[in-house]
N, C-alpha and C positions, 0 to 999 in steps of 0.2 A: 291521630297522632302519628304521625307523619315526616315526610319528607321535605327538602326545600318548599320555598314558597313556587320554587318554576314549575312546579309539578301539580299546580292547583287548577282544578277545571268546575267548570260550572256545567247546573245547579250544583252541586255536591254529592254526597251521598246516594241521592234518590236519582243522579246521572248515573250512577252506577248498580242502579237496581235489576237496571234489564240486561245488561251483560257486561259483570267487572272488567272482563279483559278489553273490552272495547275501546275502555278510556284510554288503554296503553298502547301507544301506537307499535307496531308492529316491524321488527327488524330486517334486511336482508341475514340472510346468512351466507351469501356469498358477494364478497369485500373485496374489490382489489388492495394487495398489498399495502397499508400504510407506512408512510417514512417514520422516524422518530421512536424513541422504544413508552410503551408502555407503565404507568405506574402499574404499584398493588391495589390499589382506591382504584384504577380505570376498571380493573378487572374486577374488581368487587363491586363497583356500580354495574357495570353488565351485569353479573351473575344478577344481581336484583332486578334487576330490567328484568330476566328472564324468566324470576319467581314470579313477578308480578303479571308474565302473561302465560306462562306453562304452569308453572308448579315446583316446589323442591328436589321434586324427582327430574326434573327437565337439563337441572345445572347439570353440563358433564364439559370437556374440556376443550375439545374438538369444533363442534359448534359455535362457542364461544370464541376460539379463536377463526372461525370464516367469519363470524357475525362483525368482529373488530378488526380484520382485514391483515392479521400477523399468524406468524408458526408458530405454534404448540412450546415453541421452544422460548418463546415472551414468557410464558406461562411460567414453565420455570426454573425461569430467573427466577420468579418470585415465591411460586407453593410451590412444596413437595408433591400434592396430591390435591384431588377433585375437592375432598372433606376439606383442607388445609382453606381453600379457596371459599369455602359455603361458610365455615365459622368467619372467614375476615368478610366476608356481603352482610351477614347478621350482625356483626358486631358494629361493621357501617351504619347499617340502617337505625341499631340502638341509640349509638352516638349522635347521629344527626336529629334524630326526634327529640331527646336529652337536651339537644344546643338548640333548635330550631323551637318546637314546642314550649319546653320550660322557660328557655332563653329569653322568649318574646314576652313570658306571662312574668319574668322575676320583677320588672321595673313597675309594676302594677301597684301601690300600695294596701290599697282598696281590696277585701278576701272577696266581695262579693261581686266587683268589677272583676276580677281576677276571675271566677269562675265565668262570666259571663261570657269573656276575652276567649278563654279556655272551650266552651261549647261554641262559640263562633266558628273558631280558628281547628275544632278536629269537627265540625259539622262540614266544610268546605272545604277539607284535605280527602283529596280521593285514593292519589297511589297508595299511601303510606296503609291506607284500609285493605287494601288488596294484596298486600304484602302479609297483614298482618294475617286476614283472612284466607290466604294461602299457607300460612304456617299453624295455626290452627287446625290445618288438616294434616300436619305432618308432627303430630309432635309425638310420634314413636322414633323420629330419627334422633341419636345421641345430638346433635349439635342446634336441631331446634327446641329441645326442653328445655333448657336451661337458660335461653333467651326469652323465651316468653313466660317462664317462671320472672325473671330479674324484670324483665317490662311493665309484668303485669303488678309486681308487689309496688315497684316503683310508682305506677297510675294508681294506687288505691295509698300508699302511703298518701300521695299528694293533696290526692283527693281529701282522705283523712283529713290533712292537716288543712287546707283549706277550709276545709266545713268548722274544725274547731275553730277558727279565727273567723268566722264568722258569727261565731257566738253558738255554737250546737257545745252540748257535752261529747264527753270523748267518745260514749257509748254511739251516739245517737248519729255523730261524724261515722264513724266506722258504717254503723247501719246504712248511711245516708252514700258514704263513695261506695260500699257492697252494693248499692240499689242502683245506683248510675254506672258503675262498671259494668254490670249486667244485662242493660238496658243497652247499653254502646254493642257489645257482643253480640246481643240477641239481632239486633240490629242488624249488623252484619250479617249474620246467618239467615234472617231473612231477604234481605238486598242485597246480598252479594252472593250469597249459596245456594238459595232457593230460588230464584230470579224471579222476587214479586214484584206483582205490575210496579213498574214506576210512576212513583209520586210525582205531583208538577209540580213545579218550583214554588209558586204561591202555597201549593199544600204543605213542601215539604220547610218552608218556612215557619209555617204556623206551628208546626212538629215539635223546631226547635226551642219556638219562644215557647209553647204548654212546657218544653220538659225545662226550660229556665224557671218558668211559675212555678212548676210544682217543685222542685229538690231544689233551688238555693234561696235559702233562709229570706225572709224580709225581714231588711231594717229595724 
């Protein structure tokens, strides 16, 4: 659950089993001066760029500004401070998963095509996992709790509601997004945290249709 669609790499997930940061290509940090001034989104997309290949401890101000080629002083214009700057990257990344993700699945009518669309489209999103799965390991910091609290209630309401319009009761929906959001996590923490071997693409294919078989309802 994820980012634009330019940020999609193949195979998916199981490209990022053997080293997440790899998919993210790698920055200079020293830029000749660019012309023109910066938005707040230019620097909030950096700052993600930079979780997705250091970490939330990595964002600091400095760096950030050799990396995009201006003085400290682009900066701010825009935040008062480093934290000012990491709440508008997260809030980035909510939004754009919110419009990109949901965005794509609302025209679907179909709950079960819908779910299908749904495990496609976050099976084949890589940043957006490595992002997530680098906040995940920081969620003692004040500004990533309470995004991946709002992210996560949001993927299991969805979930939720899907599964009941598929015809589950409301009990068995809830059970059934709890079962699959878990399995997305787990997931992660295998292939992105613990660096197990990578799956091939034919394998990591078959992955995706069993967990289609097994958790969304048949007709």
């Amino acid at each position: 659950m994820n980012q634009s669609a330019s940020n999609k790499s193949e195979p998916a997930l199981d490209a990022a089993s053997a080293d997440a940061k790899s998919s993210v290509p790698a920055k200079s940090d020293s830029k000749p001066e660019r012309s023109g001034r910066l938005s707040a989104d230019d620097w909030a997309q950096a700052a993600l760029d930079l979780i997705a290949e250091q970490g939330v401890a990595a964002v600091a101000v400095e760096p950030l500004a050799r990396r995009l080629g201006v003085t400290k002083g682009s900066f701010y214009w825009h935040f008062p401070s480093r934290d000012a700057l990491l709440v508008a990257a997260l809030e980035r990344w909510e939004k754009v998963e919110q419009e990109t993700v949901f965005g794509q699945l609302e025209p679907i009518p179909d709950p079960r095509q819908r779910l299908r669309s749904l495990f496609h489209l976050v099976a084949h999103e890589v940043k957006s996992h490595i992002i997530y799965s680098e906040l995940l390991k920081a969620l003692d910091h004040p500004a990533v709790q309470p995004v991946i609290g709002r992210v996560s209630e949001r993927r299991l309401d969805y979930l939720t509601a899907s599964f009941r319009q598929a015809g589950l009761s409301r009990t068995d929906a809830q059970h059934r997004a709890r079962l699959l959001y878990a399995a997305y996590v787990g997931f992660l923490q295998l292939n992105l945290q613990l660096h197990q071997t990578r799956m091939q693409h034919d394998e990591f294919e078959a992955y995706v249709e069993h967990m289609m078989a097994t958790l969304i309802p048949s007709s």
